[in-house]
PABA-174606 format. One record per residue: x, y, z of N, C-alpha, C in turn; chain. Coordinates in Angstrom, 1 decimal. Example, Ala and Ser with C-alpha at 12.3 -4.5 7.8 and 13.67 -1.06 7.14 Angstrom:
<rec n_east="13.2" n_north="-5.7" n_up="7.8" ca_east="12.3" ca_north="-4.5" ca_up="7.8" c_east="13.2" c_north="-3.3" c_up="7.8" c="A"/>
<rec n_east="12.8" n_north="-2.2" n_up="7.1" ca_east="13.7" ca_north="-1.1" ca_up="7.1" c_east="12.9" c_north="0.0" c_up="7.9" c="A"/>
//
This chain:
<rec n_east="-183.5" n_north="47.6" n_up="201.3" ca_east="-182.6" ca_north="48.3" ca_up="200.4" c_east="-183.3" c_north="48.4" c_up="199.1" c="A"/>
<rec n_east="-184.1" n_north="49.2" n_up="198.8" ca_east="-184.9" ca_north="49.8" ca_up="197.8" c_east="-185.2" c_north="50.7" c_up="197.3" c="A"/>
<rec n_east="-184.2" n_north="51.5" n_up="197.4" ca_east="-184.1" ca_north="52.9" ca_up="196.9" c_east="-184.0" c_north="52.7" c_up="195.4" c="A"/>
<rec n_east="-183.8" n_north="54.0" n_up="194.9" ca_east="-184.0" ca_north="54.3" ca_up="193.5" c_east="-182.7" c_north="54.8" c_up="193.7" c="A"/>
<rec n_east="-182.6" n_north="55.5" n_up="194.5" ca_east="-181.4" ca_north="56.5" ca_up="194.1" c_east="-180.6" c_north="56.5" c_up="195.7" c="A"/>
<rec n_east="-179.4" n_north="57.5" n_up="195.4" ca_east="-178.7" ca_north="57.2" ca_up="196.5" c_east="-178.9" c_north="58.2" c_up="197.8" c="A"/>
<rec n_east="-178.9" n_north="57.9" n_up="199.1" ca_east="-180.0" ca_north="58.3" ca_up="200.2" c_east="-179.3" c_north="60.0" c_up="200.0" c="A"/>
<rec n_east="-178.2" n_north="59.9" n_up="199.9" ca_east="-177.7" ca_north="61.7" ca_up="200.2" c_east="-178.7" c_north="62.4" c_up="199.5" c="A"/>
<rec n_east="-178.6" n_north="63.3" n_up="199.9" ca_east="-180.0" ca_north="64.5" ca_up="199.2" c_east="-179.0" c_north="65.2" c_up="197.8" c="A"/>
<rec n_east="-179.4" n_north="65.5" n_up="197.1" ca_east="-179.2" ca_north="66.0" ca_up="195.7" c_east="-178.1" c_north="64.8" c_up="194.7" c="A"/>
<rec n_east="-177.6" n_north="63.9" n_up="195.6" ca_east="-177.0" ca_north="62.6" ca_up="194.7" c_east="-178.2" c_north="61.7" c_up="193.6" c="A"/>
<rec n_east="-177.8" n_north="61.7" n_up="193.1" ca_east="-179.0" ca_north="60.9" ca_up="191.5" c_east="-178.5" c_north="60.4" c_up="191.3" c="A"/>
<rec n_east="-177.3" n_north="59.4" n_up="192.1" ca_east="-176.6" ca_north="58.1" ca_up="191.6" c_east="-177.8" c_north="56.9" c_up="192.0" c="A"/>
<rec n_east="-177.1" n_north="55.8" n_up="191.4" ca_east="-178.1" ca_north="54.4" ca_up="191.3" c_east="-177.3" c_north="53.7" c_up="192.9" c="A"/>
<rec n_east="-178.4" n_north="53.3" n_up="193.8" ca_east="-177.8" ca_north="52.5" ca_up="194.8" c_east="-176.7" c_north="51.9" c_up="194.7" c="A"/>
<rec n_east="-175.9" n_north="51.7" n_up="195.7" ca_east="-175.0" ca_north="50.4" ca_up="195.4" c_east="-174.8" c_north="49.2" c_up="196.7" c="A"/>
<rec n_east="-174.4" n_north="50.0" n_up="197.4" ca_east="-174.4" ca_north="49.9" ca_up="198.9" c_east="-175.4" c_north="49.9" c_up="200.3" c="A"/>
<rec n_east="-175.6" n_north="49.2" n_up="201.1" ca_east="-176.5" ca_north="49.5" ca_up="202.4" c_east="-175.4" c_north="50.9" c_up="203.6" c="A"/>
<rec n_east="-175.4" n_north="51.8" n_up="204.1" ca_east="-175.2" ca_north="52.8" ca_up="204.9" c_east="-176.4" c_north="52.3" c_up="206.1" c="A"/>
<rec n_east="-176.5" n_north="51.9" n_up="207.4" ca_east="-177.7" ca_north="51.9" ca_up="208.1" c_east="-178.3" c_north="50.7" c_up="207.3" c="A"/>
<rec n_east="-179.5" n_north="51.4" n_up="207.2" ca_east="-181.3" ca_north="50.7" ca_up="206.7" c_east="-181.2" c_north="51.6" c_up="204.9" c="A"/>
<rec n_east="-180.3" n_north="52.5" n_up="204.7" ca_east="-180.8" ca_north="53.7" ca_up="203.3" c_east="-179.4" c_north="52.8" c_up="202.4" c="A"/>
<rec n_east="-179.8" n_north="53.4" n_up="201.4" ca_east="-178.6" ca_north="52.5" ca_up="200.6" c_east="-177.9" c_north="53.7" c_up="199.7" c="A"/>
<rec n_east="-176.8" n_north="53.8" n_up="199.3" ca_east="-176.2" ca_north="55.0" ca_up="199.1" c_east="-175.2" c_north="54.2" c_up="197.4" c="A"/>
<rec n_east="-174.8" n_north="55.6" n_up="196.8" ca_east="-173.9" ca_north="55.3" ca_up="195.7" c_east="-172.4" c_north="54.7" c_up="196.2" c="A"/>
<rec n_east="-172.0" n_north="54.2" n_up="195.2" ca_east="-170.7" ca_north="53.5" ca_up="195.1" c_east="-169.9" c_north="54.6" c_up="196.6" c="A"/>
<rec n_east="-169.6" n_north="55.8" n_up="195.1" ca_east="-168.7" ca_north="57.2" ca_up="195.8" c_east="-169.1" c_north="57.2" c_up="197.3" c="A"/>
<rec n_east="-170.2" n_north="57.6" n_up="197.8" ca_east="-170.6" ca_north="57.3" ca_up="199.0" c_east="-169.9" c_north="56.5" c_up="200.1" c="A"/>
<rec n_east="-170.6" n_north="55.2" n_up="199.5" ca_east="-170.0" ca_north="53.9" ca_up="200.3" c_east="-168.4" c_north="54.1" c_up="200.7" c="A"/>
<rec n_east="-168.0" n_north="53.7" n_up="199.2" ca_east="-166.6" ca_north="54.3" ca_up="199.9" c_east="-166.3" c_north="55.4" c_up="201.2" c="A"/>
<rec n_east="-166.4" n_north="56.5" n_up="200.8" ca_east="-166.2" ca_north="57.6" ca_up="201.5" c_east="-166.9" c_north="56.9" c_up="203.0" c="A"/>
<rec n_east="-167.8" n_north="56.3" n_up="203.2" ca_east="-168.3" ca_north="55.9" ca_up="204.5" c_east="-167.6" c_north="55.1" c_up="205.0" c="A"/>
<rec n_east="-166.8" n_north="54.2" n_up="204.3" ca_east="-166.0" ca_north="52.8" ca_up="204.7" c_east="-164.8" c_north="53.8" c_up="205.2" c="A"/>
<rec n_east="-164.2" n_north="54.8" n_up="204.0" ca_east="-162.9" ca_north="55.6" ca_up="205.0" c_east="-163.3" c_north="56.4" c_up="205.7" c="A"/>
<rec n_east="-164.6" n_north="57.0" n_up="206.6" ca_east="-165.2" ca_north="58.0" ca_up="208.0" c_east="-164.8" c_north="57.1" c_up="208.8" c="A"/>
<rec n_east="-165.3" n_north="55.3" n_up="208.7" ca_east="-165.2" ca_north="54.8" ca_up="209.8" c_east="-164.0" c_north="54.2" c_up="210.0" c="A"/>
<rec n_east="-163.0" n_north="53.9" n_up="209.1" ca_east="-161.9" ca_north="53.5" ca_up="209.4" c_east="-160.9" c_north="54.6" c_up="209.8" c="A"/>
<rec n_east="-161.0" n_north="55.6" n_up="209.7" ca_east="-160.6" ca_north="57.0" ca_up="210.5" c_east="-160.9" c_north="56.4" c_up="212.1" c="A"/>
<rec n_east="-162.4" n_north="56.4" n_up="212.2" ca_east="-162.7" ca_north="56.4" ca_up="213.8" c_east="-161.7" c_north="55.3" c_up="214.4" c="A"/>
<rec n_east="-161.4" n_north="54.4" n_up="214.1" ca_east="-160.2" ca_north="53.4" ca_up="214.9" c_east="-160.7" c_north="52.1" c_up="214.0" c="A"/>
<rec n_east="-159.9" n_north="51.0" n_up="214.2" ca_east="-160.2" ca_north="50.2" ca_up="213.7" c_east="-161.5" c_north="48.8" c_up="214.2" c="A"/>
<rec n_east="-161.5" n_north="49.5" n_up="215.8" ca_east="-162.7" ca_north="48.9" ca_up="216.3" c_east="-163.7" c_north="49.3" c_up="215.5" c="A"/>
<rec n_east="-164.3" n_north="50.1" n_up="214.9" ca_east="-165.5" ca_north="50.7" ca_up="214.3" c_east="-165.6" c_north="49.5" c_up="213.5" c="A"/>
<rec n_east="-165.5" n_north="48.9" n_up="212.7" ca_east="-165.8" ca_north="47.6" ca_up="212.0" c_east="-165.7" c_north="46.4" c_up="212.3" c="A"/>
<rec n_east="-164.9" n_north="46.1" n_up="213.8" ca_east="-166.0" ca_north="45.4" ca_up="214.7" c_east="-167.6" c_north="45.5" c_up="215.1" c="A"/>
<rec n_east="-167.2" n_north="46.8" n_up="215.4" ca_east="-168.4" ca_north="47.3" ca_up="216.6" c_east="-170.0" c_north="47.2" c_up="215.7" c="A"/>
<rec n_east="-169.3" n_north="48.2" n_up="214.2" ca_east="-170.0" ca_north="48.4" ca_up="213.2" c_east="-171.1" c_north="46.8" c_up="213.0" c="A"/>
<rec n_east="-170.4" n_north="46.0" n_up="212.8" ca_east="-170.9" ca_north="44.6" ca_up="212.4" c_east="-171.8" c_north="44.2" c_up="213.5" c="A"/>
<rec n_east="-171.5" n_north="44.2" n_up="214.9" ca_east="-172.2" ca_north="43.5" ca_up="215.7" c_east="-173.5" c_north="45.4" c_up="216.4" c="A"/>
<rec n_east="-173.6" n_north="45.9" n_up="215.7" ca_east="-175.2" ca_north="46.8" ca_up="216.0" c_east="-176.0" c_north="46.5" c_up="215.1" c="A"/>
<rec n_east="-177.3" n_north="47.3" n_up="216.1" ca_east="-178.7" ca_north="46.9" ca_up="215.8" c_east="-179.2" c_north="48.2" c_up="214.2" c="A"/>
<rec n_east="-179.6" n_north="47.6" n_up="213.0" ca_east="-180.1" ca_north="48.4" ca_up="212.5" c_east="-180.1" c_north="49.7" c_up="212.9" c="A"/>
<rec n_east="-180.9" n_north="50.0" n_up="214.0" ca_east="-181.1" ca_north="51.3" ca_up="214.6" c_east="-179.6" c_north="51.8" c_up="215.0" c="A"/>
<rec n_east="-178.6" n_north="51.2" n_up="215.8" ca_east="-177.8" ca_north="51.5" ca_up="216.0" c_east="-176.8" c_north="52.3" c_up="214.7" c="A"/>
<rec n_east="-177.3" n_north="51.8" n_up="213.2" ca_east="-176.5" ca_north="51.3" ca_up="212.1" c_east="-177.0" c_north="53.0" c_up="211.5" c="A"/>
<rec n_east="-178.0" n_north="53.1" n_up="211.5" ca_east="-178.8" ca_north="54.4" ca_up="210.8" c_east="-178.1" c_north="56.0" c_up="211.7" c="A"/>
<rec n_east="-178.0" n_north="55.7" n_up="213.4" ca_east="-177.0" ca_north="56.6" ca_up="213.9" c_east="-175.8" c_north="56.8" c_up="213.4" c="A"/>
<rec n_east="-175.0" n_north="55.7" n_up="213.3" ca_east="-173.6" ca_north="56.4" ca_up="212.5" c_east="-174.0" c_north="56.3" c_up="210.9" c="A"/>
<rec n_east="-174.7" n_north="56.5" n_up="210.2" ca_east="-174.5" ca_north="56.7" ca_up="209.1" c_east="-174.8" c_north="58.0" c_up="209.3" c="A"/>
<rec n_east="-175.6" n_north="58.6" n_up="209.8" ca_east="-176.3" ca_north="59.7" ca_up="210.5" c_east="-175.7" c_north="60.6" c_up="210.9" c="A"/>
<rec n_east="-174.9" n_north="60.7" n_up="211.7" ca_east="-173.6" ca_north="61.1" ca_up="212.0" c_east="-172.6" c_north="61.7" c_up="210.7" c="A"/>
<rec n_east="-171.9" n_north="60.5" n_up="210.4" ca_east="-171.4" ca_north="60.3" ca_up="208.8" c_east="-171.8" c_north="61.2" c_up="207.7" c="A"/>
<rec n_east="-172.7" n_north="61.2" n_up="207.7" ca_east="-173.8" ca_north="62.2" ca_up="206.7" c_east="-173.8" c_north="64.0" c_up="206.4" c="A"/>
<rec n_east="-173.9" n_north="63.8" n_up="208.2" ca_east="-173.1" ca_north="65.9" ca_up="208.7" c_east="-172.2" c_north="65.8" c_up="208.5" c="A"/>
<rec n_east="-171.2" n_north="65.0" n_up="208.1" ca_east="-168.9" ca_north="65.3" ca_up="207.7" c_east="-169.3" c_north="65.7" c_up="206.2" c="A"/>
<rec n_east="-170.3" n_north="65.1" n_up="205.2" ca_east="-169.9" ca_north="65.5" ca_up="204.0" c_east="-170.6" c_north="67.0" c_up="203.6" c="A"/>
<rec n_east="-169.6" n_north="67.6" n_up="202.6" ca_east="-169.6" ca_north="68.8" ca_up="201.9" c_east="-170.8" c_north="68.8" c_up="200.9" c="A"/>
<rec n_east="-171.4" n_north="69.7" n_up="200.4" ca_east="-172.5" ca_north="69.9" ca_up="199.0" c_east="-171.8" c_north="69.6" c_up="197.8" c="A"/>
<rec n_east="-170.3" n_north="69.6" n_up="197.9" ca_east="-169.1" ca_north="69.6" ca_up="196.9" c_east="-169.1" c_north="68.4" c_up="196.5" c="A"/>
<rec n_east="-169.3" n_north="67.2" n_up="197.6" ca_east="-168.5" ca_north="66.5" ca_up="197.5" c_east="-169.8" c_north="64.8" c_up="196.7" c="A"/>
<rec n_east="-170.8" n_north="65.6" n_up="196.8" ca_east="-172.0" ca_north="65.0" ca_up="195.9" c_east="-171.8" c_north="64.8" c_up="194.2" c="A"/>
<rec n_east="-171.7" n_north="63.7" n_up="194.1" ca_east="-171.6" ca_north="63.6" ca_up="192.3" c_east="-172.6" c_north="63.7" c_up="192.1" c="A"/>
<rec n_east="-172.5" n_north="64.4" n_up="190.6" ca_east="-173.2" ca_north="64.6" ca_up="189.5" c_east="-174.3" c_north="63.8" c_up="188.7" c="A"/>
<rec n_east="-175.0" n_north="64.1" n_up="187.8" ca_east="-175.7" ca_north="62.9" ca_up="187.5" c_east="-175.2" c_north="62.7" c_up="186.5" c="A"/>
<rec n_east="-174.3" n_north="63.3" n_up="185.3" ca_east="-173.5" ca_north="63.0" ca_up="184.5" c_east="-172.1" c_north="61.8" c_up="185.4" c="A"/>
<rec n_east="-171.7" n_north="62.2" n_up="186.3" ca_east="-170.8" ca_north="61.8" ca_up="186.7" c_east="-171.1" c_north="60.1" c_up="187.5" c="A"/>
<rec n_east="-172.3" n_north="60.5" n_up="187.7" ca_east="-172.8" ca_north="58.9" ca_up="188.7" c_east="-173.0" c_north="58.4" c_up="187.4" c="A"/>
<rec n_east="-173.3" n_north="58.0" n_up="185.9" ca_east="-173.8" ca_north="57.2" ca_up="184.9" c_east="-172.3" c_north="56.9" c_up="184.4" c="A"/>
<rec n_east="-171.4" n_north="57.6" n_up="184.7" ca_east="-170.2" ca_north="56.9" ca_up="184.2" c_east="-169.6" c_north="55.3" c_up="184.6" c="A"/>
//
């Protein structure tokens, strides 16, 4: 977890979180914690006991649900 910045493409927020192996902004994280608590409440079982590789698929997954909209700003990520 050594990113600069957060893995979504045009986000310029500062890391906060691991997603997979990429590490993503606060906003992000969030939003990935409520995709998978959507899928059932198993998912954060299941989530916990996979392999890296497994971990980078559903982030992966996860990744195609979000909008271009829904990407903060770089004004907005320094707040």
């Amino acid at each position: 977890m050594h990113d600069s910045n957060c893995h979504i493409p045009d986000c310029k927020a500062k890391p906060y979180a691991p997603a997979g192996t990429r590490s993503v902004c606060k906003d992000h994280f969030l939003n990935f914690l409520t995709w998978r608590r959507r899928r059932g409440p198993q998912m954060f079982h299941k989530y916990a006991a996979m392999t890296m590789d497994e971990r980078d698929t559903i982030a992966a997954e996860w990744q195609k649900t979000l909008r271009l909209d829904e990407v903060p700003t770089a004004s907005k990520a320094n707040l």
